[in-house]
DRENMAR-887330 format. One record per residue: y, x, z of N, C-alpha, C in turn. Coordinates in pm, whole numbers, padded with zeros to 5 digits, always signed. Atoms other than C-alpha are relative to their C-alpha. Layout:
YXZYXZYXZ;...
//
This chain:
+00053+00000-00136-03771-11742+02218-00150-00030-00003;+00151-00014+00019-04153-11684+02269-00022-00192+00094;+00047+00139-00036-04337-12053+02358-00110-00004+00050;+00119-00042+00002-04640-11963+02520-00089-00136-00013;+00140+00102+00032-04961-12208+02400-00076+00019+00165;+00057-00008-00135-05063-12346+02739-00129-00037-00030;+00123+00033+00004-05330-12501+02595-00134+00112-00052;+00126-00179+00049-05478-12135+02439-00028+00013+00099;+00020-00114-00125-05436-12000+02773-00099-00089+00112;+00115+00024-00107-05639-12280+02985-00111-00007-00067;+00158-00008+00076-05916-12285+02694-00072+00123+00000;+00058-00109-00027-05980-11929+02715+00004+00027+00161;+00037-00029-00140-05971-11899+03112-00114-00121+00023;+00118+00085-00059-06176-12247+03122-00127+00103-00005;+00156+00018+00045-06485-12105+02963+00022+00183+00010;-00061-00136-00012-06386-11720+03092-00171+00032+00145;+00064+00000-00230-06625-11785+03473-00003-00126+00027;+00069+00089-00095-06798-11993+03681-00088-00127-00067;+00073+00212+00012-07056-12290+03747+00006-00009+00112;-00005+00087-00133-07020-12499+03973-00055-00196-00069;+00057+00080+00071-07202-12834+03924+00007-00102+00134;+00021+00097-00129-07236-13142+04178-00089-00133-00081;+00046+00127+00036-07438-13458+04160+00010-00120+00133;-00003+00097-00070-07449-13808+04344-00171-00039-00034;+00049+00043+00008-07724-13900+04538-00016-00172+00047;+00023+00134-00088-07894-14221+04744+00086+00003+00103;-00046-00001-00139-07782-14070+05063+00104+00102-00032;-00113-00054-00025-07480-13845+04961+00004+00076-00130;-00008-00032+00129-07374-13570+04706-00032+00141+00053;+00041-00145-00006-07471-13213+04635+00138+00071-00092;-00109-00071+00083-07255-12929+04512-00027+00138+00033;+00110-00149-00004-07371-12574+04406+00066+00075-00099;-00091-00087+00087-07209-12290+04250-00060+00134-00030;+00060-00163-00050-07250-11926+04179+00113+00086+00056;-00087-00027-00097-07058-11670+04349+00097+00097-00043;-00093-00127+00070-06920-11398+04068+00119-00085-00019;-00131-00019+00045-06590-11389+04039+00071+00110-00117;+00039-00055+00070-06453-11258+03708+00122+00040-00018;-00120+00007+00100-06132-11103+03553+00035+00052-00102;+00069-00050+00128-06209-11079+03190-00101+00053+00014;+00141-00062-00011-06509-10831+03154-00014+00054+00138;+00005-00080-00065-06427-10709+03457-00018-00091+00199;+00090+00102-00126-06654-10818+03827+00092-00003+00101;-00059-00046-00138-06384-10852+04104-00062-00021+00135;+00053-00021-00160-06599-10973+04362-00159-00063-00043;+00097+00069+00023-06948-11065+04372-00062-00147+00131;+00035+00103-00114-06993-11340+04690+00154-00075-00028;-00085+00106+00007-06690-11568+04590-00020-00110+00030;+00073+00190-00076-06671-11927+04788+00056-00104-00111;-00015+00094+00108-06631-12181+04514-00052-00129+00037;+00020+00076-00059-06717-12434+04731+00111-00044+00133;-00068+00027-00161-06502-12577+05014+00033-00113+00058;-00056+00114-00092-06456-12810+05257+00121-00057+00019;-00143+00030-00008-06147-13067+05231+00021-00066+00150;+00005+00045-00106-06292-13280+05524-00127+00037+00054;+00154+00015-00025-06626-13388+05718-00045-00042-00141;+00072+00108+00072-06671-13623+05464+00030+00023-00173;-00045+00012+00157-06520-13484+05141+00005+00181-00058;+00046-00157-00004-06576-13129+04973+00090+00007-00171;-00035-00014+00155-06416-12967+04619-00061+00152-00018;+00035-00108+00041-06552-12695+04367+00105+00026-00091;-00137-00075+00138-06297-12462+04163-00028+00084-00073;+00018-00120+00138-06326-12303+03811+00152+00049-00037;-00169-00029+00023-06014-12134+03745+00060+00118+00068;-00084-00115-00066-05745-11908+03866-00023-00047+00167;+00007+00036-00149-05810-11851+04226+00112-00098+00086;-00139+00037-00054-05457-11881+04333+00027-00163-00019;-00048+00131+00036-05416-12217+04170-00046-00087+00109;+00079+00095-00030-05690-12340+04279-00010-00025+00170;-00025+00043-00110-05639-12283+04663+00113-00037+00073;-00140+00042-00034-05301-12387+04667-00028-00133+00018;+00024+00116+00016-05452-12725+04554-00079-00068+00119;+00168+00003-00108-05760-12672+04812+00151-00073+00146;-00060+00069-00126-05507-12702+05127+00130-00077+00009;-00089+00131-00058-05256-12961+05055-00089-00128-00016;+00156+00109-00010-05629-13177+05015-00020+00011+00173;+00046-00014-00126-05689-13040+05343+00087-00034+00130;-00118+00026-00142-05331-13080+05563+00011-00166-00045;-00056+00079+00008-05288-13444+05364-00146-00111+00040;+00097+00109-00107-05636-13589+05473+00012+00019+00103;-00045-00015-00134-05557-13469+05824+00106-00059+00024;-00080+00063-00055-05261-13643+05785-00023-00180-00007;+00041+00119+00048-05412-13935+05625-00083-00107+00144;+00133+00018-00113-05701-13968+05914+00076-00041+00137;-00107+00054-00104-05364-13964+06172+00059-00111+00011;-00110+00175+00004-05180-14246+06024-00101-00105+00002;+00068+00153+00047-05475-14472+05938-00094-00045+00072;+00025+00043-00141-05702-14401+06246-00219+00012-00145;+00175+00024+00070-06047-14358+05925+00056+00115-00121;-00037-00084+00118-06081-14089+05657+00006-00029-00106;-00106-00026+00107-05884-14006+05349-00159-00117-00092;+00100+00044+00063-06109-14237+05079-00025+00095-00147;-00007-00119+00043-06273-14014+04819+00107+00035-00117;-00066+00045+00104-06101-14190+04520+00165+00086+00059;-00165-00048-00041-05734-14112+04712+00003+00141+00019;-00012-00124-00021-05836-13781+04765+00019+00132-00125;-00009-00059+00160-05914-13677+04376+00162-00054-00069;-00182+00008+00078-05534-13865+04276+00053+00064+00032;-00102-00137-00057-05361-13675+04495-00031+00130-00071;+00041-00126+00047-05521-13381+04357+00074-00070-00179;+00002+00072+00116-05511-13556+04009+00152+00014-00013;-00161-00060-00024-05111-13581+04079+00090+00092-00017;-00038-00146-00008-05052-13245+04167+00012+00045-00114;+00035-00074+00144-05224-13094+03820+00086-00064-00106;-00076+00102+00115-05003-13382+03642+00139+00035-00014;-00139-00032+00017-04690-13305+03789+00041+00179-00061;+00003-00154+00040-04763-12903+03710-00016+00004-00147;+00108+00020+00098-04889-13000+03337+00139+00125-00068;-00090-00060+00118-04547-12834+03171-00030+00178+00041;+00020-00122-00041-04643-12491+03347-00111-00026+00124;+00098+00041-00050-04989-12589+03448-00063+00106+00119;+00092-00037-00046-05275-12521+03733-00094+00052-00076;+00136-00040+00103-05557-12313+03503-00075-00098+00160;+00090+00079-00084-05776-12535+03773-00108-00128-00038;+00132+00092+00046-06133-12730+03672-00056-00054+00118;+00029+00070-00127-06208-12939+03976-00143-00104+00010;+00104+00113-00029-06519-13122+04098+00019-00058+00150;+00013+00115-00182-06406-13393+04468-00091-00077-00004;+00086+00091-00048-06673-13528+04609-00004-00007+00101;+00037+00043-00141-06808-13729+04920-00031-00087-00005;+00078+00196-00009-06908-14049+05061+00121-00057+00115;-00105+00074-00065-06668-14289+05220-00091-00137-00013;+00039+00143+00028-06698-14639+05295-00106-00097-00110;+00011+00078+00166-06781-14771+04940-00110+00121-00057;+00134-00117+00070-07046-14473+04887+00036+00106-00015;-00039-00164+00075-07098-14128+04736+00110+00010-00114;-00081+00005+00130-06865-14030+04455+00014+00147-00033;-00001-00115+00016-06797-13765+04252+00108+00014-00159;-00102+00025+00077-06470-13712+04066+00024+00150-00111;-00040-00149+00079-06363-13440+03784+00146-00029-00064;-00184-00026+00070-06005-13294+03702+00001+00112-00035;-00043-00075+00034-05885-13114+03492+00133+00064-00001;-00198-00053-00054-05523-12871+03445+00055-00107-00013;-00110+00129+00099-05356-13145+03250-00015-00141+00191;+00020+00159-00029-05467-13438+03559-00072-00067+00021;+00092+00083+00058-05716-13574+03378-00105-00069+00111;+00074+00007-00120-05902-13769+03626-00151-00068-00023;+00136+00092+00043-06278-13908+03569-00080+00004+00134;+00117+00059-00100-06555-14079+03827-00125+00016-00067;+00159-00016+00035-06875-13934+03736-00097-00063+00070;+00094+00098-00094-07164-14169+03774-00116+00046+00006;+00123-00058-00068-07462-13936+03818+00022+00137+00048;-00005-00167-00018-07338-13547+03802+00087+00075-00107;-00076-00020+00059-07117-13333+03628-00004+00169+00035;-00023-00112+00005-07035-12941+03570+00052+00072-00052;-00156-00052+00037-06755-12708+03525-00041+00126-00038;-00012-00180+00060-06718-12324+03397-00012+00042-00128;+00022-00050+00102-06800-12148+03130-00161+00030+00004;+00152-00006+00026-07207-12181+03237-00023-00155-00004;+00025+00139-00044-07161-12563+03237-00084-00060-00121;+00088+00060+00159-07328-12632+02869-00152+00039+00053;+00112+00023-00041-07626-12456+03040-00065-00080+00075;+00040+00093-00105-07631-12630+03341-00043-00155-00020;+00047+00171+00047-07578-12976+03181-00151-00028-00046;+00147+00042+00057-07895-12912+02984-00096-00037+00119;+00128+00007-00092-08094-12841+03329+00026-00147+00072;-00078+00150-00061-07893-13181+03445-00043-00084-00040;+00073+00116+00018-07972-13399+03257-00164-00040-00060;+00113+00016-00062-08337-13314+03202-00089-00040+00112;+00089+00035-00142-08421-13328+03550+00065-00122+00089;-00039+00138-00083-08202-13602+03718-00057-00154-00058;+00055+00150+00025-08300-13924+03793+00084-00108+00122;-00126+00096-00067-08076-14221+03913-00128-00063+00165;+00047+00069-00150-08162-14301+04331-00047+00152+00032;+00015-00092-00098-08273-13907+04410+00104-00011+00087;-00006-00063-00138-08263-13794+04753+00064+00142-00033;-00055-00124+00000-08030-13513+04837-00098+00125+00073;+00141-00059-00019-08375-13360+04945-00051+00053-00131;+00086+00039+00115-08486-13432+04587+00124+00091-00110;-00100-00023+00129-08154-13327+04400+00038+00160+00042;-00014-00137-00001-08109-12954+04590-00050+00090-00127;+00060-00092+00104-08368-12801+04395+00087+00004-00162;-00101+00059+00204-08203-12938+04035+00086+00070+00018;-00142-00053-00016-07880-12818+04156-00033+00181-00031;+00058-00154+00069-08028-12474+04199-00048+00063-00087;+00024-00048+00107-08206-12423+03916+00095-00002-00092;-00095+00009+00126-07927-12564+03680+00128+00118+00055;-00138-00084+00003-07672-12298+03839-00025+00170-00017;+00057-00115+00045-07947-12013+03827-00015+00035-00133;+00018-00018+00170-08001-12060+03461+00078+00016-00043;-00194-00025+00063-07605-12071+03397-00050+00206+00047;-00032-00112-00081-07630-11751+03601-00112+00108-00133;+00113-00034+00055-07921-11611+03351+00041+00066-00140;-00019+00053+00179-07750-11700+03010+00177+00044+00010;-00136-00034-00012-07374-11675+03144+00036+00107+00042;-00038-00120-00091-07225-11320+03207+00064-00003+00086;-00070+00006-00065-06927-11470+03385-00063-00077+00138;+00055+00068-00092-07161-11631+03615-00125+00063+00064;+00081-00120-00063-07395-11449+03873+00030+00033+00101;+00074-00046-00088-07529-11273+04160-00027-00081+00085;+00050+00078-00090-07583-11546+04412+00064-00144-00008;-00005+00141+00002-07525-11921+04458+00049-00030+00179;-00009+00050-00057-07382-12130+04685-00032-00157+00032;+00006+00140-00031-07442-12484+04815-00003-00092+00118;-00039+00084-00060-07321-12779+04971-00027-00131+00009;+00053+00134+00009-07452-13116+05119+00121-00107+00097;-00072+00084-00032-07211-13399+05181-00073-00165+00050;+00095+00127+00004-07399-13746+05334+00077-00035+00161;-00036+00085-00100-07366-13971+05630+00000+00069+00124;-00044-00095-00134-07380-13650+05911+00125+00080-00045;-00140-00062+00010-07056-13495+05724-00051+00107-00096;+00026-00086+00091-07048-13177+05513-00062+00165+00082;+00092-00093-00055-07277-12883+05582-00045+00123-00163;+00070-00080+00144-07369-12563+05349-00116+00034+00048;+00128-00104-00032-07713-12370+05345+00068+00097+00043;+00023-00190-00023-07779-12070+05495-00062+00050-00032;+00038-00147+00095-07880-11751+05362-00166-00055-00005;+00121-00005+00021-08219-11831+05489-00035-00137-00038;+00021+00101+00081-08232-12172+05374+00033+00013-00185;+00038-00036+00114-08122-12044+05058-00102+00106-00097;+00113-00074-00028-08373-11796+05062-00133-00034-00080;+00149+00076+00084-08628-12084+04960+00014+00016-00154;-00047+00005+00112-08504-12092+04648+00028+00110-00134;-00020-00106+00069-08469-11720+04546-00076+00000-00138;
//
């Protein structure tokens, strides 16, 4: 009876597509992606949202199989809505990455291909969590980045960050480190997205705000 190697199959889809990258600032977190979508050599879409909103206050990016990954996206989204009902204050960000964290754990024997970046700000501050298929759950304490352009990105990451930027101060970084993935990575490309999470709630650019940046 064939056994398929789950772990072949999420190492070659990890590093197959996408960047997506986020950092923590003073006043909140950033999160910036690009927008190809890939399957193998082949472009299925070029404006893909790899960004999305779970709440006001809490946002996730997905590397991975689409499907997985928005299956994961809205039981984040119906269980802080339910969270926000019973408790009367929103989901906290930490409870929002276990649950997720959970999910990928209880799936591990016939896994999520899904590379996750939750972030937001709650009570207790910004945060910015990473999961992997398996679970795996980590609290990144400046910034972090997923895909198969993420070795580029890191480089532009941790050159240019600096602990206390302004989410004023940390856009630009974000953009360059997901343009340069985009440059160097085939599976990564034609346009960018991005997202600001802080004390007015979650908000993306627009075209012509991204514009500055071309």
């Amino acid at each position: 009876m064939y056994q398929p190697d789950w772990s072949e199959r999420i190492s070659s889809l990890r590093y197959k597509g996408t960047t997506t990258v986020g950092a923590i600032c003073r006043d909140g977190v950033v999160l910036a992606t690009d927008t190809r979508v890939t399957m193998g050599y082949f472009i299925a879409h070029k404006r893909g949202k790899k960004v999305h909103k779970i709440d006001d206050h809490l946002a996730m990016t997905m590397a991975g199989v689409v499907a997985d990954a928005q299956a994961v996206l809205e039981i984040l989204r119906v269980n802080a809505s339910l969270y926000k009902l019973a408790n009367k204050r929103p989901m906290p960000v930490a409870a929002a990455a276990r649950l997720a964290a959970n999910i990928l754990f209880y799936n591990r024997l016939l896994p999520l291909i899904l590379q996750a970046i939750i972030a937001g700000v709650d009570s207790e501050g910004a945060h910015i969590f990473s999961l992997d298929p398996f679970g795996s759950l980590t609290e990144e304490r400046r910034f972090f980045a997923t895909g198969s352009g993420s070795p580029v990105a890191f480089g532009i990451l941790e050159d240019g960050y600096r602990d206390g930027m302004t989410v004023e101060e940390a856009v630009p970084l974000l953009v360059k480190a997901v343009k340069a993935a985009m440059r160097r990575d085939a599976a990564s490309g034609d346009s960018f997205d991005l997202a600001i999470v802080d004390g007015k709630g979650f908000r993306e650019l627009s075209e012509e705000e991204k514009a500055k940046y071309a």
